[in-house]
N, C-alpha and C positions, 0 to 999 in steps of 0.2 A: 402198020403192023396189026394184025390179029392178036384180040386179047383169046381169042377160045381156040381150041385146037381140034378137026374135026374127026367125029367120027371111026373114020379109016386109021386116023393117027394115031390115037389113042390106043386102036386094037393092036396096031403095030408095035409100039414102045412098051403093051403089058407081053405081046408073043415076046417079041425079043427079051425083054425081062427075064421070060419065064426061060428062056432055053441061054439066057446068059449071053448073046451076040449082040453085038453092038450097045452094049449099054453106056459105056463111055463116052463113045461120041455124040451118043444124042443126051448124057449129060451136058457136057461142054458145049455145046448147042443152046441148051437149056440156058445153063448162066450166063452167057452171050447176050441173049435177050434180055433177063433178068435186069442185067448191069446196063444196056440201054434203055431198059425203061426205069429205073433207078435213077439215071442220067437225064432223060426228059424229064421227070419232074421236076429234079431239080432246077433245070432250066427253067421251070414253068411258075416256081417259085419265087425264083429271082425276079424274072420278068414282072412277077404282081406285085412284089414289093419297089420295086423302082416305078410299077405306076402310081401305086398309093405312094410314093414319097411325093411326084409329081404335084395329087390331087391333096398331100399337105401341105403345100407353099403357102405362104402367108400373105395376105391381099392389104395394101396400106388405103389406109383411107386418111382424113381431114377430121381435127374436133372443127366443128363450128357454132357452136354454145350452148349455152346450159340451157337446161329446156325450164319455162319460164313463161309467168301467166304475167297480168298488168300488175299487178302486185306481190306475188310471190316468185322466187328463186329457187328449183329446184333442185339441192346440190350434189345430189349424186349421180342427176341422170343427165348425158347431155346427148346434144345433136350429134349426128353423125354422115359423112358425106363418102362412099364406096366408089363414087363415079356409075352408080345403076340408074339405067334414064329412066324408070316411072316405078310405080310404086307397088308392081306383079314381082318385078325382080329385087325390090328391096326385100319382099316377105320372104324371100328364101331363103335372107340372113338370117332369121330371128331362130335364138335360141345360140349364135354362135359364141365364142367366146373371143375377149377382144383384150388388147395390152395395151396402155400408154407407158412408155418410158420418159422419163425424165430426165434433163440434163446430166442430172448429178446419178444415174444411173439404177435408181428405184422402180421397179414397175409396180403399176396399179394396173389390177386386172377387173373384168367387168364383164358383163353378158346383154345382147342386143335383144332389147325385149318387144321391140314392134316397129313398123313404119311410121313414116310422120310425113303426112302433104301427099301428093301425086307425085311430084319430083324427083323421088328417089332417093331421101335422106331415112335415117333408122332412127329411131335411138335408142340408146345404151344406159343401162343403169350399173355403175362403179361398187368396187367394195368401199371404198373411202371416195371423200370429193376431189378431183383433181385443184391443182391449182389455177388460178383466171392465168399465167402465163401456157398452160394447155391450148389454150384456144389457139387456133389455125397453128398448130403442129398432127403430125403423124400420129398415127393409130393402126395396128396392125389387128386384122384377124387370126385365130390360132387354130 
């Protein structure tokens, strides 16, 4: 469809206008259009909101421990495992935001603040420390 109408047309739709013939029909014409492209956009809405629902599925990952020097424990932040094989595609996590659920149905939420190794592990730093039963359970991103 043509969003503009040419030249010729326009002078047609202001003669007739002007002498009163045909102006009905090339109203009704008019809203015809209107209403189909009213209708494609809607379409066109829909369509971007089911992709962005798509690109917000949630990606599970692995705790696999608290990140930890030879003598300190660090307790709010721990490793984290997405399944990303080296450490270009783990920096594309950081910044996201991450859930642990608990058995007993509490979550603790948390934000991935950097890579860690070549491997492709993150880690994550928690609003609270999770519990040592966290280790090697699920983790989703949000």
């Amino acid at each position: 469809m043509e969003d503009t109408i040419s030249k010729k047309e326009k002078e047609e739709i202001i003669q007739d206008i002007e002498k009163g013939d045909k102006v009905p029909e090339k109203i009704a014409v008019a809203e015809e259009v209107l209403d189909e492209k009213k209708q494609l956009k809607k379409e066109v809405k829909k369509e971007k909101k089911v992709s962005l629902d798509k690109t917000n599925k949630s990606t599970k990952g692995k705790v696999i421990q608290f990140r930890r020097g030879k003598k300190r424990i660090h307790e709010k932040h721990f490793l984290l495992d997405f399944g990303t094989e080296n450490r270009e595609k783990a920096e594309k996590l950081i910044g996201k935001n991450v859930e642990w659920k608990s058995p007993g149905g509490k979550i603790i939420r948390g934000k991935i603040s950097s890579a860690h190794g070549n491997k492709g592990l993150v880690r994550a730093i928690f609003e609270i420390g999770l519990p040592g039963q966290a280790i090697a359970t699920d983790v989703e991103i949000k």
